[in-house]
C-alpha positions as CSV (number, residue, x, y, z in Angstrom):
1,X,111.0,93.8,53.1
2,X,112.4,92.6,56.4
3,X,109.4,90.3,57.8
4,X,108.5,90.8,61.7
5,X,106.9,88.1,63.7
6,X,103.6,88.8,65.6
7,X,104.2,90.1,69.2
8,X,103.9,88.1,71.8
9,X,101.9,89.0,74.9
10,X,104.2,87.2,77.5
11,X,102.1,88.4,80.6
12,X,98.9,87.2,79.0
13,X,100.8,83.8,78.4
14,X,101.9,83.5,81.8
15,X,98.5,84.4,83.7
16,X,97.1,81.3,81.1
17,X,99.8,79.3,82.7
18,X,99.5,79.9,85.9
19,X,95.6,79.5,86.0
20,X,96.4,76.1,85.8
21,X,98.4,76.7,89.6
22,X,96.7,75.6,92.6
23,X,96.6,78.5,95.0
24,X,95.4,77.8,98.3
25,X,92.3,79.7,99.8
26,X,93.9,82.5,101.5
27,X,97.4,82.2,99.9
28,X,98.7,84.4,97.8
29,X,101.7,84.4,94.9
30,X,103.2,86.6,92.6
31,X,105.6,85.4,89.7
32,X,108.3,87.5,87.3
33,X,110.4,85.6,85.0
34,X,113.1,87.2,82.5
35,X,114.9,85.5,79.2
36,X,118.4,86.5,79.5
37,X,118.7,86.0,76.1
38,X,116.2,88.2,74.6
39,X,115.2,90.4,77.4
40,X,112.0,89.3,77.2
41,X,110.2,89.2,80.4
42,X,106.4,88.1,81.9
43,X,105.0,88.9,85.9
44,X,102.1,87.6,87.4
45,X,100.1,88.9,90.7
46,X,101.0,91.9,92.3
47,X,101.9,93.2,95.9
48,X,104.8,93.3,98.0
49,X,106.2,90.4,100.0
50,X,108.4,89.7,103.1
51,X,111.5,88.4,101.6
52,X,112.6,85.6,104.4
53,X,116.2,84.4,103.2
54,X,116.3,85.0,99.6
55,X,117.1,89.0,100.8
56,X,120.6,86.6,101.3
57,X,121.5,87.4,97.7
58,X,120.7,91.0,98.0
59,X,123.0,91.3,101.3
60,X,125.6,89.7,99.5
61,X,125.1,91.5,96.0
62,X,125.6,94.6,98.7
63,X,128.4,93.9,100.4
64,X,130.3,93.4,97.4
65,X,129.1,96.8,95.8
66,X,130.6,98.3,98.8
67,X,134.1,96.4,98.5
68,X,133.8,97.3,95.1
69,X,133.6,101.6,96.0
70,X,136.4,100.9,98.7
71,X,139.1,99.1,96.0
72,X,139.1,95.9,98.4
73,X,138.3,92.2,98.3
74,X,136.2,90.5,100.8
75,X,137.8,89.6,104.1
76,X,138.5,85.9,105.0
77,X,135.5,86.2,107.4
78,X,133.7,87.4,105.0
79,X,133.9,85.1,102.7
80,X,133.3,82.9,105.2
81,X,130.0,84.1,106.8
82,X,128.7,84.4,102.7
83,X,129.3,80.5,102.1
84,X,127.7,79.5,105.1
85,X,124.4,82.6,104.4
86,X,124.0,81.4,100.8
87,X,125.2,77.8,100.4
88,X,123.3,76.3,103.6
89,X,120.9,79.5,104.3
90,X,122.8,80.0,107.7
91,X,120.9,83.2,109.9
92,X,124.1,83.8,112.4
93,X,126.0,84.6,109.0
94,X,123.5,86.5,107.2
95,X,122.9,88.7,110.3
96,X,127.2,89.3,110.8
97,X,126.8,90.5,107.1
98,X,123.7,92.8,107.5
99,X,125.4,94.5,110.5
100,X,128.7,94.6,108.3
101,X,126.0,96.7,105.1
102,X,124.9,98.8,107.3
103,X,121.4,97.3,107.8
104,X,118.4,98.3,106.1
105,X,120.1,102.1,105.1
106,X,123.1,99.8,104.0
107,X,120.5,97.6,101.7
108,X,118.4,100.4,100.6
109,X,120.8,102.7,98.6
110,X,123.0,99.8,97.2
111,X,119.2,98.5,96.3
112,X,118.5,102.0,94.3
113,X,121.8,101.7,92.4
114,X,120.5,98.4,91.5
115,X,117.1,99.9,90.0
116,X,114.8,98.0,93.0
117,X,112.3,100.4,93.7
118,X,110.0,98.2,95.8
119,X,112.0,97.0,97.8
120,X,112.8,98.0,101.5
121,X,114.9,96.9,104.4
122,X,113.6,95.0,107.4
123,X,113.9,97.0,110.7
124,X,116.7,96.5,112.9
125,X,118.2,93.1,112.9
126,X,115.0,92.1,110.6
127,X,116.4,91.5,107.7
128,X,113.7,88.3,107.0
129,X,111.0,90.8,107.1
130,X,112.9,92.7,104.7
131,X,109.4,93.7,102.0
132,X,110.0,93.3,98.2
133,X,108.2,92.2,94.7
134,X,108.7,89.4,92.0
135,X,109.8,92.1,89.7
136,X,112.2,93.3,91.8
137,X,113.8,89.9,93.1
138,X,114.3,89.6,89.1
139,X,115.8,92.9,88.7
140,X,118.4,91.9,91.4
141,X,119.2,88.2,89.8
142,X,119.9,90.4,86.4
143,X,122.6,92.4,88.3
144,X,124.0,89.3,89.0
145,X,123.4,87.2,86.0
146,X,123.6,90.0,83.2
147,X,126.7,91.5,82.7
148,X,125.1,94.5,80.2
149,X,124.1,97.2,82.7
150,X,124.9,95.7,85.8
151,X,126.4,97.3,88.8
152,X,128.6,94.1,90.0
153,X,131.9,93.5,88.5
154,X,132.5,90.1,86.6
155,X,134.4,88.8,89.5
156,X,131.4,89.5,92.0
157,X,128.7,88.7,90.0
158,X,130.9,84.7,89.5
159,X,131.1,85.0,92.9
160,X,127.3,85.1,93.9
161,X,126.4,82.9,90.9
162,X,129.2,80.2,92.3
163,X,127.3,80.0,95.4
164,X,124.1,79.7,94.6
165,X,124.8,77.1,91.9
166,X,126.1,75.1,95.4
167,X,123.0,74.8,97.3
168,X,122.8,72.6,100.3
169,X,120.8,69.4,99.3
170,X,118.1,69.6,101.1
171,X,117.6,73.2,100.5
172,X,117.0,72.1,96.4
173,X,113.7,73.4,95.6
174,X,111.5,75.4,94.3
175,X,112.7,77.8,91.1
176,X,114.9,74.7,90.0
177,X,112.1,72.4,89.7
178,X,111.3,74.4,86.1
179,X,115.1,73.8,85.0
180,X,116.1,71.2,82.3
181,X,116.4,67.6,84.7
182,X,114.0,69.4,87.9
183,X,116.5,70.5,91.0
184,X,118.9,67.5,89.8
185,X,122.6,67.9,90.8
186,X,124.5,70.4,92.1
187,X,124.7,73.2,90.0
188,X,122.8,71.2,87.0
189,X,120.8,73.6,85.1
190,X,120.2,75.9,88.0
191,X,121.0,78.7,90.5
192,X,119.2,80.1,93.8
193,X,118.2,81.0,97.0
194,X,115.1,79.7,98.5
195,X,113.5,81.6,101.6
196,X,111.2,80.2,104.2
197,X,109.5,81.8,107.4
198,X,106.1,80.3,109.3
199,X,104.6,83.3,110.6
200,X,103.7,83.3,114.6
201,X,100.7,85.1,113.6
202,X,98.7,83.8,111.9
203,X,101.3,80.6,111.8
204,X,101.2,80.6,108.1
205,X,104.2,80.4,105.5
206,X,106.0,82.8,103.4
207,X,108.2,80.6,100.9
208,X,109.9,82.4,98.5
209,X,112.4,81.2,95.7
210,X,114.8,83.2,93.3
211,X,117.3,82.1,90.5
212,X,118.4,81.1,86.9
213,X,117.1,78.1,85.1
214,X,118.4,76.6,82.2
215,X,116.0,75.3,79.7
216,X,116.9,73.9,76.2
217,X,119.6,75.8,76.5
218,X,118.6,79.3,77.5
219,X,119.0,80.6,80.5
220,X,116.1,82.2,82.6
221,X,115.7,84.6,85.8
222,X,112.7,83.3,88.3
223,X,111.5,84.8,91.6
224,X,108.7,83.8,92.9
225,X,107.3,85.1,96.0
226,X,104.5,83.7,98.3
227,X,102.9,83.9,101.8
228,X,100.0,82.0,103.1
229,X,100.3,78.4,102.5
230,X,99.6,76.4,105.7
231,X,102.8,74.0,105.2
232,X,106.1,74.5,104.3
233,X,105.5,71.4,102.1
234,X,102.4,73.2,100.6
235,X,104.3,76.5,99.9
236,X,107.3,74.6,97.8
237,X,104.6,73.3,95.9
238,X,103.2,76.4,94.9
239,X,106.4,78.2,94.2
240,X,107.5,75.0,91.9
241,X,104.5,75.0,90.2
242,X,104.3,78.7,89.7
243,X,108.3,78.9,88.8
244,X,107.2,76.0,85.8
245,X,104.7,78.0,84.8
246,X,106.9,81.2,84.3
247,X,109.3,78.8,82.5
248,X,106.4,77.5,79.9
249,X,106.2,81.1,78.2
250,X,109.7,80.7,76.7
251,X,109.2,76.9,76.0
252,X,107.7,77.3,72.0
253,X,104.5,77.5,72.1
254,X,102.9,79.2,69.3
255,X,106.4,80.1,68.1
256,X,108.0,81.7,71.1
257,X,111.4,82.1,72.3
258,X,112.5,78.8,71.9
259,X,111.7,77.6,68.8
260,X,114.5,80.8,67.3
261,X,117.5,78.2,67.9
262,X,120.3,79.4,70.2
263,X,121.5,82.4,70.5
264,X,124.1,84.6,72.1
265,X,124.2,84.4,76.3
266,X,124.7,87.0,78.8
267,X,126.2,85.4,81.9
């Protein structure tokens, strides 16, 4: 008789993990992490965030969708403006490319193809205030990390993962700090897009991070979304510590993921 291991509550893992996160009076964070390996996933908190620029990966994962339907590659200046959005976070860039989506309608149906359903478009020009969840963010990162189910072909989805894996230097924090070596070197263990915005009312910060980590050799999908912190130094903090703690669930405790050897990745 085939033995079958006990199950694993993942969720109730993580909230024992991340009740060890200090979370400012006032701040708020919500966490969803996903083994690419397994399929295994854990969230923490709830409630739906303003995305600042990690809604740079969705704009991109959209605009190649649509070049996808239309049989076309990106443009030159395309592929210019997405370098420059993703690679050093640039706003001129990521604004050319919302216009060239078709704003928030543009966002929203490519979004529903992609199974987000909390996730909606910033008004206007607003893509920064675009709203999502954790969950979501790590629905997205499996279209572009997962090849089993997703929407993106091969070719786009090495395209988005090139880019984030080429981060500008200063912009290496948050979900990397959980991979194997911390935020280390370029494209070491990680992948992502980090998003920060200081409110003008009340002048707090929403700092977001999204990506893959590597840890003893499997790969998982982080998003961690937060508003409230009175710094920008103080919101890294919390979205490190929070990514680590998404991380720890996999890591072998009581006979988790981990401690099964390696096994077969989806990339």
């Amino acid at each position: 008789m085939e033995t079958v291991g006990p199950v694993v509550d993942r969720d109730a893992l993580l909230a024992s993990a991340m009740a060890s996160v200090t979370v400012a009076d006032g701040a708020e964070v919500s966490v969803a992490v996903l083994d690419a390996d397994s399929g295994e996933s854990a969230s923490h908190g709830t409630g739906v965030f303003e995305t600042a620029s990690i809604v740079k990966v969705d704009i991109l994962a959209a605009l190649l969708l649509q070049a996808q339907d239309a049989g076309r590659a990106l443009t030159a200046a395309e592929q210019s403006y997405a370098v420059a959005m993703i690679e050093d976070s640039d706003n001129d860039s990521a604004s050319a490319l919302w216009r060239a989506i078709g704003t928030a309608g543009g966002l929203d149906a490519v979004n529903e193809r992609f199974g987000l359903t909390g996730t909606s478009g910033g008004d206007g020009p607003l893509w920064g205030l675009t709203r999502t969840t954790a969950a979501d963010q790590v629905a997205l990162l499996r279209q572009v990390f997962v090849a089993d189910g997703s929407e993106l072909s091969e070719a786009s989805r090495a395209y988005v993962r090139g880019l984030m894996g080429r981060i500008a230097d200063g912009q290496r924090w948050g979900v990397s700090a959980a991979a194997d070596g911390g935020s280390g070197v370029e494209g070491s263990g990680w992948a992502l897009k980090n998003g920060w915005l200081r409110r003008s009312t009340p002048g707090l910060w929403v700092v977001n991070s999204i990506g893959r980590v590597t840890s003893r050799g499997h790969d998982r999908l982080v998003a961690v979304v937060s508003r409230g912190s009175a710094t920008l130094a103080e919101g890294i903090s919390l979205t490190e510590a929070a990514a680590r703690a998404a991380v720890s669930v996999f890591r072998g405790e009581g006979g988790t993921a981990d401690d099964a050897g390696p096994s077969q990745k989806s990339s």
